[in-house]
BABA-465701 format. One line per 3 residues: number of its first residue (from 1); for each residue x, y, z of C-alpha. Coordinates in steps of 0.05 Angstrom, whole numbers, padded with zeros to 5 digits. Each point is the difference from the previous one (the first is absolute). Layout:
BEGIN
NUM) X:Y:Z ~ ...
This chain:
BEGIN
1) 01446:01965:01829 ~ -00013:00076:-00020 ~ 00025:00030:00062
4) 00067:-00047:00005 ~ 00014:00023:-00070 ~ -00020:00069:00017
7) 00047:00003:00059 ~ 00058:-00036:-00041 ~ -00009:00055:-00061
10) 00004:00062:00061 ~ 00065:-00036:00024 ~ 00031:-00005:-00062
13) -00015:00070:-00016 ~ 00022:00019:00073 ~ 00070:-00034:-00014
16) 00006:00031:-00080 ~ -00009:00074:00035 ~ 00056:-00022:00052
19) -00022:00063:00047 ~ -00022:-00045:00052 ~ 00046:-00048:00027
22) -00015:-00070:-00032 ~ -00004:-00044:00069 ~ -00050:00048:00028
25) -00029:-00007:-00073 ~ 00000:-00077:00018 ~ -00030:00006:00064
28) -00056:00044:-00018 ~ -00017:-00054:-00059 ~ 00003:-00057:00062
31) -00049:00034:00045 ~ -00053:00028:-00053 ~ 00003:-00078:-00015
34) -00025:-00020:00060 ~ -00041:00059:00018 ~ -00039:-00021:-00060
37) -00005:-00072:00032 ~ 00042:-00030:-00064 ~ 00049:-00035:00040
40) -00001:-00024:00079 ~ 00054:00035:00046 ~ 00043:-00070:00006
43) -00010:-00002:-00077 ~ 00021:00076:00001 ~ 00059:-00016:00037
46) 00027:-00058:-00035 ~ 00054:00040:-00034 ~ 00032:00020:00060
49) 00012:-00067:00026 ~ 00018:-00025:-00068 ~ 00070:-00038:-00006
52) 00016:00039:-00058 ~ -00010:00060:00039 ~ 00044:-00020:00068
55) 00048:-00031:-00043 ~ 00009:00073:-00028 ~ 00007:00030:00062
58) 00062:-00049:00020 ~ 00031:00010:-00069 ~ -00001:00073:00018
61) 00039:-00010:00065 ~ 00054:-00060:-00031 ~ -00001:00058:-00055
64) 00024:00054:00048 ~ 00050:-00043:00036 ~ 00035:-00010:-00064
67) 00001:00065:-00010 ~ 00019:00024:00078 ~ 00064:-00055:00002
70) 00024:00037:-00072 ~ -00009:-00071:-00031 ~ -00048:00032:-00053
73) 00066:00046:-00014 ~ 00049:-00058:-00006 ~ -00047:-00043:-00051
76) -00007:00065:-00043 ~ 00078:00017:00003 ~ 00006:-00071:-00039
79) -00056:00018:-00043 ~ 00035:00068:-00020 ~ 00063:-00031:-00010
82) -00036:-00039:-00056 ~ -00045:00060:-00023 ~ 00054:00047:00009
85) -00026:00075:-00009 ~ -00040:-00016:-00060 ~ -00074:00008:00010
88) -00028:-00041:-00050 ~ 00047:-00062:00022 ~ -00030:00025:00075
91) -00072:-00005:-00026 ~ 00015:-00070:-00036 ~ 00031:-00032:00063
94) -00060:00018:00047 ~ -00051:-00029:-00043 ~ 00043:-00060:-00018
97) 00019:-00016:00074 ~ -00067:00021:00026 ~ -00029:-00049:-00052
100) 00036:-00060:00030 ~ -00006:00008:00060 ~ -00078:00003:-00015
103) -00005:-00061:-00038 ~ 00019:-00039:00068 ~ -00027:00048:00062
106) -00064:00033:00000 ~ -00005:00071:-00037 ~ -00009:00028:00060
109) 00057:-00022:00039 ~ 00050:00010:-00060 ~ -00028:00072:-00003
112) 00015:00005:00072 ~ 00063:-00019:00003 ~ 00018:00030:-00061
115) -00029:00076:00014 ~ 00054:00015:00050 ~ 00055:-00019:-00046
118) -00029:00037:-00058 ~ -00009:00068:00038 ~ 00074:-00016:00015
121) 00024:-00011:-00058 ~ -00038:00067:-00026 ~ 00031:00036:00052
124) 00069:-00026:-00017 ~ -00006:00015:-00066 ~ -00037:00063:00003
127) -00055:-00025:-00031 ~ -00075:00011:-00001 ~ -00035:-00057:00051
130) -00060:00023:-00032 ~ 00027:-00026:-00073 ~ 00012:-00063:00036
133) -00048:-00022:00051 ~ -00060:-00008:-00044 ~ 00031:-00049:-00054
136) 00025:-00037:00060 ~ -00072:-00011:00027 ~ -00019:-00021:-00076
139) 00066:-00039:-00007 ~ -00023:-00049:00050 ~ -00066:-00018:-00024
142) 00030:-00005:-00068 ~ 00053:-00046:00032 ~ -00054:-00038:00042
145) -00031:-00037:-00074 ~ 00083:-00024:-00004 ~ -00029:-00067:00051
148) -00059:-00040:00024 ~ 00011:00033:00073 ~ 00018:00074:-00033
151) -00068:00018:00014 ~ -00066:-00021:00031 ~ -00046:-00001:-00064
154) 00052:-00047:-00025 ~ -00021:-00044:00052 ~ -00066:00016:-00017
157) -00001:-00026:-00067 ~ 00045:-00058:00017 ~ -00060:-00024:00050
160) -00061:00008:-00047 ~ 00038:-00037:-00053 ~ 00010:-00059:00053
163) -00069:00000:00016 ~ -00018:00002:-00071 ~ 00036:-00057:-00020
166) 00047:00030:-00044 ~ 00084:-00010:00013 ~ 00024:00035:00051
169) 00052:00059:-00017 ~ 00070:-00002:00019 ~ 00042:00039:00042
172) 00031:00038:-00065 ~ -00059:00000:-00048 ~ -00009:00068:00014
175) 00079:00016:-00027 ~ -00017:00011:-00070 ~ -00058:00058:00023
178) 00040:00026:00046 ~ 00059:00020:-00040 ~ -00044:00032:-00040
181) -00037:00041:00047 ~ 00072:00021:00027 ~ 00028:00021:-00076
184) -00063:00038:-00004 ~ -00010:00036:00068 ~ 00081:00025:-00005
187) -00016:00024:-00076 ~ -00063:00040:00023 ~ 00026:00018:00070
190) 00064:00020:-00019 ~ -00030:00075:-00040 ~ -00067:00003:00041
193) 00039:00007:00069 ~ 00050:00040:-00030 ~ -00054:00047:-00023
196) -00061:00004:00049 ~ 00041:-00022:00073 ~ 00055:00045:-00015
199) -00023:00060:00038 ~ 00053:00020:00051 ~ -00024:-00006:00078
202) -00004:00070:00030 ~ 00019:00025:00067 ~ -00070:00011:00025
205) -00009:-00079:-00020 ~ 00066:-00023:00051 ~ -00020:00058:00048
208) 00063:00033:-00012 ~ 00064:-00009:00019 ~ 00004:-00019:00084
211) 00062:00042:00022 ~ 00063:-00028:-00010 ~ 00022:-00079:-00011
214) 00047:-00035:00049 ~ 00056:-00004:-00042 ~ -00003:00083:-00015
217) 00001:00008:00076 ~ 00061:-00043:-00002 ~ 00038:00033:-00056
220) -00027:00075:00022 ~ 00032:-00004:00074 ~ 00060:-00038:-00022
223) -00014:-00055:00052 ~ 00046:-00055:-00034 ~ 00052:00051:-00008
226) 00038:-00029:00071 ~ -00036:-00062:00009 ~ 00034:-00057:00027
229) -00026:-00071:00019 ~ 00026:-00037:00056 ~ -00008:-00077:00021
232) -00001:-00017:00066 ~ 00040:-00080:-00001 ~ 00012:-00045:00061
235) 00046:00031:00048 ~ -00014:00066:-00017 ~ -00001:00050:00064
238) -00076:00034:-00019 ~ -00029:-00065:00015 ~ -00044:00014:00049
241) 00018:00085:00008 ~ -00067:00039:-00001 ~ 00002:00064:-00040
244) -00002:00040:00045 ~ 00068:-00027:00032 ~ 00035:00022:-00065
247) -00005:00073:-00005 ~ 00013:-00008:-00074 ~ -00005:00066:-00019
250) 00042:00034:00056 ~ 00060:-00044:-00005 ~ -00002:-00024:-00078
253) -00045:00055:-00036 ~ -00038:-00059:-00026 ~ -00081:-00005:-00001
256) -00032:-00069:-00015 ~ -00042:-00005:-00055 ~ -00034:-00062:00016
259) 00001:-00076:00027 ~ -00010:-00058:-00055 ~ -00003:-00069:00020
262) 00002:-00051:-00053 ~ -00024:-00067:00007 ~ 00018:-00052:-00065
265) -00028:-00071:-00013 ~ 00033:-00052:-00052 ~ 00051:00052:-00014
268) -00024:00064:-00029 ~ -00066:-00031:-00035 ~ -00050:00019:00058
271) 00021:00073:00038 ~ -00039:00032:00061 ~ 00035:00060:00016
274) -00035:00046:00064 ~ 00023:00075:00001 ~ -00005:00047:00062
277) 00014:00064:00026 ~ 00061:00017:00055 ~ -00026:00020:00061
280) 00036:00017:00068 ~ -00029:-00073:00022 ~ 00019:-00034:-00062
283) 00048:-00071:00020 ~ 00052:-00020:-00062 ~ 00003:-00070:-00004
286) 00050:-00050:-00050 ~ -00018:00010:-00073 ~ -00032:00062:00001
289) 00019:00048:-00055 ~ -00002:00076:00026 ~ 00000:00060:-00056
292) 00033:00054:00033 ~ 00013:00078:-00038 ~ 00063:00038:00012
295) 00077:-00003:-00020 ~ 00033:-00058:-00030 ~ 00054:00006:00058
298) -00047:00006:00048 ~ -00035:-00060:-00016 ~ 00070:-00045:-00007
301) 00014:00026:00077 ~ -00061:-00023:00026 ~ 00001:-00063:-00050
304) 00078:-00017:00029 ~ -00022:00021:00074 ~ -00065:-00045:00009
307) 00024:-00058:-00054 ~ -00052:00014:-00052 ~ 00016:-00023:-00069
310) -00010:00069:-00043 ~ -00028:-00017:-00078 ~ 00012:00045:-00046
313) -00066:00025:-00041 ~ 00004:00012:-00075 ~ -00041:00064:-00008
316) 00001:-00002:-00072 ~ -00032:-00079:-00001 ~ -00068:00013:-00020
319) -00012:-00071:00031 ~ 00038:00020:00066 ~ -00042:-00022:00073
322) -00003:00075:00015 ~ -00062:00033:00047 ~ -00045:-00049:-00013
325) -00065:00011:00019 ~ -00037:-00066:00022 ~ -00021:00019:00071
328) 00028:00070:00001 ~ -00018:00065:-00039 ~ 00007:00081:-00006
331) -00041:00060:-00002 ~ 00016:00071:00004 ~ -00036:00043:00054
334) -00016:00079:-00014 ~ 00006:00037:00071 ~ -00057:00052:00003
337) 00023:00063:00025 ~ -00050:-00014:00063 ~ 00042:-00067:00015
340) 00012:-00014:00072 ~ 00068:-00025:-00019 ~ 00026:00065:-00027
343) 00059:00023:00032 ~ 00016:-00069:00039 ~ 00070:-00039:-00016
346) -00026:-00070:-00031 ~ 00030:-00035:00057 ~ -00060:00031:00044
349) -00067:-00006:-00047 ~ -00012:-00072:00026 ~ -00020:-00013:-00076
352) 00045:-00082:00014 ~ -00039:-00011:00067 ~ -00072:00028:-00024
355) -00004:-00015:-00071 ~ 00060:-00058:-00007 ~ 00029:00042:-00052
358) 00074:00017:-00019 ~ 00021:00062:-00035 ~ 00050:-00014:-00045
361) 00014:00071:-00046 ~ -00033:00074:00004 ~ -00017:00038:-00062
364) 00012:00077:00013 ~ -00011:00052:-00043 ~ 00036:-00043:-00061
367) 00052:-00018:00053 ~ 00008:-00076:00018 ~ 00019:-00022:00073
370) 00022:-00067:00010 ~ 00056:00001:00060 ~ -00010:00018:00075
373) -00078:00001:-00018 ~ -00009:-00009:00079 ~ 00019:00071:00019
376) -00035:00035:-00068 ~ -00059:00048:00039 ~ -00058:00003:-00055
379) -00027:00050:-00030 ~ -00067:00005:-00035 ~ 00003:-00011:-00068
382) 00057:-00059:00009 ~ -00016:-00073:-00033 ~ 00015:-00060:00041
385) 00013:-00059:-00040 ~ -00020:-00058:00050 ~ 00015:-00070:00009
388) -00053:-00047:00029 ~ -00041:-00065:-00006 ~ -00051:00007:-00046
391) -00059:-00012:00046 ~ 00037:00065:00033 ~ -00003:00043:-00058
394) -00064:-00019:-00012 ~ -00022:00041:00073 ~ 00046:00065:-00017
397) -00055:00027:-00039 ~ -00064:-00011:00054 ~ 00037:00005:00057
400) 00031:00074:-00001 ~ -00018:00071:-00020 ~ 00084:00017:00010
403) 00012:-00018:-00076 ~ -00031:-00028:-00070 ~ 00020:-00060:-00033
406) 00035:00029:-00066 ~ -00034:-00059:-00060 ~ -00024:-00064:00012
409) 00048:-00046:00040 ~ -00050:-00063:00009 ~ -00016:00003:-00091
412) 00082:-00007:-00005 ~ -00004:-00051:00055 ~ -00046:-00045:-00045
415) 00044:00010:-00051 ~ 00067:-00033:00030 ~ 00012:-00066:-00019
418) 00010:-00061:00050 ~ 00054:-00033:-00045 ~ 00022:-00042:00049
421) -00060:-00034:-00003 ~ -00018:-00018:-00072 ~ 00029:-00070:-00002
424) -00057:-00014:00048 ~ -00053:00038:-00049 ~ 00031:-00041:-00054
427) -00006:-00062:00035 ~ -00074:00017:00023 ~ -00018:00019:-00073
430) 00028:-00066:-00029 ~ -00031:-00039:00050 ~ -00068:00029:-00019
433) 00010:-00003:-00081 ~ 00023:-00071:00009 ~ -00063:-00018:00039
436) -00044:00033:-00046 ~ 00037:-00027:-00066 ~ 00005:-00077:00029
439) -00052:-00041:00009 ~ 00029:-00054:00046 ~ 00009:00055:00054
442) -00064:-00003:00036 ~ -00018:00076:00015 ~ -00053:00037:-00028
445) 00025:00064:-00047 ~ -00035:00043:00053 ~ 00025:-00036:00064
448) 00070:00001:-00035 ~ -00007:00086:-00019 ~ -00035:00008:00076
451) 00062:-00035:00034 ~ 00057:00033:-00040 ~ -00038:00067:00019
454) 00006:-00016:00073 ~ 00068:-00034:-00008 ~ 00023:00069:-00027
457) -00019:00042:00059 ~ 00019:-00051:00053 ~ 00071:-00011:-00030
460) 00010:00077:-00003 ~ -00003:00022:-00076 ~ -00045:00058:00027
463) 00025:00050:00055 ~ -00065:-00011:00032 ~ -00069:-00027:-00006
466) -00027:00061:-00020 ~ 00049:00008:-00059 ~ -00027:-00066:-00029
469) -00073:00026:00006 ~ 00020:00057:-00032 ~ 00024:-00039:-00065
472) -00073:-00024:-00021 ~ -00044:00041:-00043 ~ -00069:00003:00034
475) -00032:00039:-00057 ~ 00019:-00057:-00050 ~ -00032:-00050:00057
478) -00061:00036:00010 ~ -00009:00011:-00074 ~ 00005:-00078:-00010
481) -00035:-00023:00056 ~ -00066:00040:-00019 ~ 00007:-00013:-00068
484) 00009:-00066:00005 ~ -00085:-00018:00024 ~ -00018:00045:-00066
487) 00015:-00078:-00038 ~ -00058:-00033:00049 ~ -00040:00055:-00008
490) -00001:00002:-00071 ~ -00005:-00084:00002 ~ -00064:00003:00043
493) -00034:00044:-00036 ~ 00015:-00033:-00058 ~ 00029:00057:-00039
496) 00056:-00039:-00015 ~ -00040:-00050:-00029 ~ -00032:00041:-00043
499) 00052:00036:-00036 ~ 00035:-00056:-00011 ~ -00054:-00046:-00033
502) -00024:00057:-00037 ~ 00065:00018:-00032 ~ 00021:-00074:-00014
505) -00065:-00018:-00023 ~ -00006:00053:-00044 ~ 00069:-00008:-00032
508) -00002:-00071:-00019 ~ -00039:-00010:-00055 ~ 00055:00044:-00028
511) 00053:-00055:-00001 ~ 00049:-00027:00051 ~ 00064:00046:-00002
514) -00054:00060:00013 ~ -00029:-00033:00053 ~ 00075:-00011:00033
517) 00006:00061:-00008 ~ -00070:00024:00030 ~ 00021:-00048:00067
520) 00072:00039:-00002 ~ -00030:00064:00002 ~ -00064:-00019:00046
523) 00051:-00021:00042 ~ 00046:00046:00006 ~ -00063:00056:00004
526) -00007:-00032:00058 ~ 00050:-00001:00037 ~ 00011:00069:00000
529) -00056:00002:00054 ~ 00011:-00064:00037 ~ 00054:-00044:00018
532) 00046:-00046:-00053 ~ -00018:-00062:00031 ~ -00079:00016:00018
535) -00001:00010:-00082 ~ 00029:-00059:-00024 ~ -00041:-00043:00051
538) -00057:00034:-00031 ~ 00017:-00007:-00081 ~ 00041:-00058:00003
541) -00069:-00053:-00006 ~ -00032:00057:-00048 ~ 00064:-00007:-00049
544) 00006:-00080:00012 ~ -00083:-00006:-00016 ~ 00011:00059:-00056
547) 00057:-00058:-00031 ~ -00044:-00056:00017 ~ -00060:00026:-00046
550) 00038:00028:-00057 ~ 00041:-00074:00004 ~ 00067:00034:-00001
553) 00062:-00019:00047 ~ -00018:00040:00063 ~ 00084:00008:00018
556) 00003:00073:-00048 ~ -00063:00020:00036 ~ 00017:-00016:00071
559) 00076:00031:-00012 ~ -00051:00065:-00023 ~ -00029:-00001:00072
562) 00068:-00007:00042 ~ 00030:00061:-00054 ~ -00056:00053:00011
565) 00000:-00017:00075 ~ 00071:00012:00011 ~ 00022:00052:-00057
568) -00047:00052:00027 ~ 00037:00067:00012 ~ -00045:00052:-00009
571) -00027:00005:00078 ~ 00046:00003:00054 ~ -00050:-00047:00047
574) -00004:-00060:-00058 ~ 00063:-00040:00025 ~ 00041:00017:00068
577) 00070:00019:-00026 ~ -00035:00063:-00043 ~ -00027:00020:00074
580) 00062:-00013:00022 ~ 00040:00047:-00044 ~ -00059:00052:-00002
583) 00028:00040:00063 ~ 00074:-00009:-00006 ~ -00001:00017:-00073
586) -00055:00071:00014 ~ -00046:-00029:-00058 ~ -00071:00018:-00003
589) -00063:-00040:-00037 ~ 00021:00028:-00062 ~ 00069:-00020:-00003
592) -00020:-00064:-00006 ~ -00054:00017:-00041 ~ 00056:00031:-00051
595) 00052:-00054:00006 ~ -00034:-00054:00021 ~ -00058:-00004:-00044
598) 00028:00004:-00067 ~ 00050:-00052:00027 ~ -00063:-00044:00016
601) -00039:00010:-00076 ~ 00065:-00011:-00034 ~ 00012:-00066:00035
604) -00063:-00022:-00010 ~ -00003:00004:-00079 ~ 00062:-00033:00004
607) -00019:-00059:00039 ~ -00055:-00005:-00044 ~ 00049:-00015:-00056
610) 00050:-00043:00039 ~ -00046:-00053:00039 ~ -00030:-00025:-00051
613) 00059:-00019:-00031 ~ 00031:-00027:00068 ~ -00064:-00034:00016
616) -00033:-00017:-00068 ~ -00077:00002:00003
């Protein structure tokens, strides 16, 4: 019992000093556990195959895929349009909504879904994230006592009572407490994050800025300056022409941008549109929409000469379907003054047949080429802006010592948007809230999370599968997973036991409200260490026996145990959506320590005061 509480007290100390990163914190806590023959491996392990945990993991991905389709960006547009630009309305509306949503889904899957559309909406409103993402973790355990199925100590309580005898609770008993706990948490949140999460995230924290975006490529070589699109209907005389029977350039002056092909089902509610580069080889088929660069009159002649139907692009239109970047992207390359393709004409450097890659504009001394780029000889010192799959431009930088790759093309790659796709992320995420909110559908909340996870890389919400693992935090898992066997270790050796009997024992010859308060705060000191619903399995009988013997109604007590289980924000490993938040938002131990804790006393002393006039003893 000494050593688990030994190792638990180094932990906690190891995450207040935050100099050590908290999951290898968690991990070292895990194997001095089992070096010290506390717990078995497969007890050791546990946490890692937990549902709680996996169903974290696919929250992550369904997470990112809202965020990858730009659906995250559409929900928060509506939100803003309510909030507007003010703040405090913006604060208000993400603990409200976030509140909601967590009195029917889990807290961790309404953190989940809801991150994404918070760090949107802070970016849209040029906001702090960090004043934000924090009182959404709390806002969903504060909206989880809103239900019976809010959170799992609720059903906790609801079970012991059953087995007790006593009437079982109904599905909004929990109403009156949980508008409480929300008019509280916004009245102490509201200063506490504007004070202690305020700090401004530095460059050394984001790594800096990665080169330029897509969209300052765009505007910097003018590329939409002559940009025309062209639809290739039935009957049209490119139907079937390869490229390379065109000569485009010689006889029109005209350079093709790209090749879309757009593909719509029940009207325009489901999209897949492919993109590709123009090769020499490349076959135009019906329906394909070519973006070609050059003159306006140009483009009509060739429009008029092979039947095209020529749509006119509104540059200004924010909105406008212009050099999209789905399948396609850009980089600029530096030519060292070594480069073996000094001196050659472009037409001759082999860069299409070697590397697949088009060069679209030159960048020359603060000169910009765009016409005739066949024929321009390089020089060192030029910048090619290329055009090129992005499984291409992800080679340009391991496969040549010719050039550098000017930023980070592949970071502004994650950052593009699949729009066409988020009616399908909104019809995956619906699907899953609806089979984790209704009972009558029979799938498991984790089944449900681990399918809509899958559904979202299969359907194509991610560019690829390695963009969707990228999306989930393995620090936060790690940190949970090993944290997660410090409840059975502290149960076996019957520490858990002991502080609790000692503390209730101790407090109740004092009267009953002290005692409900003892099994508030004995409970909510422990979860800070070990999971919500390991503690409430553990003090829900203590508080039900401690009712039984002082012959008071046990309902006040037991609503105690469910309360300090799930209103524990002082540790960011208590409850999964504060590990959730912990490295999106840059917090360390002590910022929950300085938000979260004071949060945690003050709602205590006031459920102290409020259940026993909701519940009389």
């Amino acid at each position: 019992m000494i050593i688990t509480i030994i190792i638990l007290a180094i932990s906690a100390i190891f995450f207040a000093i935050g100099k050590t990163r908290s999951d290898v914190v968690a991990l070292c806590a895990l194997i001095s556990l089992l070096l010290f023959n506390i717990l078995t491996p497969a007890e050791a392990l546990a946490g890692f195959s937990n549902p709680v945990l996996i169903m974290m993991v696919g929250l992550f991905v369904v997470g990112g895929g809202i965020l990858q389709t730009g659906l995250a960006k559409m929900i928060s547009s509506k939100i803003m349009k309510l909030a507007g630009n003010n703040k405090l309305t913006l604060f208000l509306m993400v603990m409200l909504v976030t509140a909601v949503i967590g009195a029917f889904v889990s807290n961790t899957g309404t953190v989940a879904l809801m991150l994404p559309i918070v760090v949107s909406l802070a970016a849209a409103t040029q906001s702090n994230s960090r004043e934000l993402l924090m009182p959404l973790a709390f806002a969903s355990s504060l909206g989880g006592m809103l239900t019976l199925i809010g959170t799992p100590p609720n059903l906790v309580i609801q079970e012991t009572l059953i087995e007790a005898g006593y009437p079982a609770l109904s599905f909004f008993s929990f109403l009156p407490v949980g508008v409480i706990c929300i008019l509280v948490g916004i009245a102490i949140l509201l200063p506490l994050s504007k004070y202690f999460l305020s700090k401004e995230t530095t460059e050394d924290e984001t790594g800096g800025k990665s080169g330029k975006t897509l969209p300052e490529l765009v505007n910097e070589y003018r590329l939409t300056d002559k940009l025309h699109r062209l639809t290739i209907p039935s009957g049209s005389r490119l139907i079937g022409h390869k490229m390379a029977d065109l000569d485009l350039y010689n006889r029109y002056k005209l350079s093709v941008m790209e090749k879309r092909t757009e593909e719509t089902v029940h009207g325009k509610l489901l999209r897949n549109i492919s993109q590709t580069t123009v090769g020499a080889e490349t076959i135009f088929k019906e329906n394909d929409i070519i973006y070609v660069s050059g003159e306006k009159a140009d483009a009509e002649r060739f429009a008029n000469e092979y039947i095209l139907s020529l749509t006119p692009i509104n540059k200004d239109d924010d909105n406008a379907d212009i050099l999209e970047f789905y399948d396609i992207g850009m980089a600029e390359l530096l030519l060292l003054p070594n480069s073996r393709l000094t001196g050659r004409p472009i037409r001759n450097t082999a860069l299409r047949a070697k590397y697949h890659i088009n060069v679209i504009a030159i960048r020359r001394k603060g000169d910009y080429i765009r016409d005739g780029l066949a024929d321009v000889r390089l020089t060192p010192g030029d910048i090619l802006l290329v055009q090129s799959s992005w499984d291409n431009i992800a080679r340009l930088n391991n496969e040549e010592d010719d050039w550098v790759v000017l930023g980070q093309p592949l970071d502004e790659a994650a950052k593009v948007t699949l729009t066409y796709k988020a009616p399908v992320a909104a019809i995956i995420m619906t699907a899953m809230v609806a089979a984790m909110v209704f009972d009558f559908i029979p799938i498991a909340p984790v089944t449900a999370i681990m399918l809509a996870a899958v559904l979202m890389v299969i359907c194509g919400c991610f560019r690829n599968v390695d963009a969707a693992y990228k999306t989930i935090n393995w620090e936060s898992i790690v940190l949970i997973g090993a944290m997660m066997p410090m409840s059975i270790a502290l149960e076996k050796t019957g520490a858990s036991s002991l502080l609790s009997h000692t503390l209730v024992n101790t407090l109740g010859a004092y009267g009953p409200v002290i005692l409900l308060g003892g099994i508030y705060f004995t409970t909510s000191l422990l979860t800070m260490f070990i999971s919500n619903t390991a503690t409430a399995v553990l003090m829900a009988p203590i508080a039900l026996s401690s009712a039984t013997e002082l012959g008071v109604s046990p309902y006040a007590y037991l609503f105690a145990v469910t309360l300090g289980a799930s209103m524990c924000f002082a540790s960011p490993f208590s409850t999964p959506p504060n590990a959730l938040v912990m490295q999106a938002g840059r917090y360390s131990f002590m910022d929950y320590i300085k938000v979260g804790l004071p949060l945690q006393i003050i709602m205590g002393f006031v459920m102290i005061i409020v259940l026993p006039l909701l519940f009389p003893l």
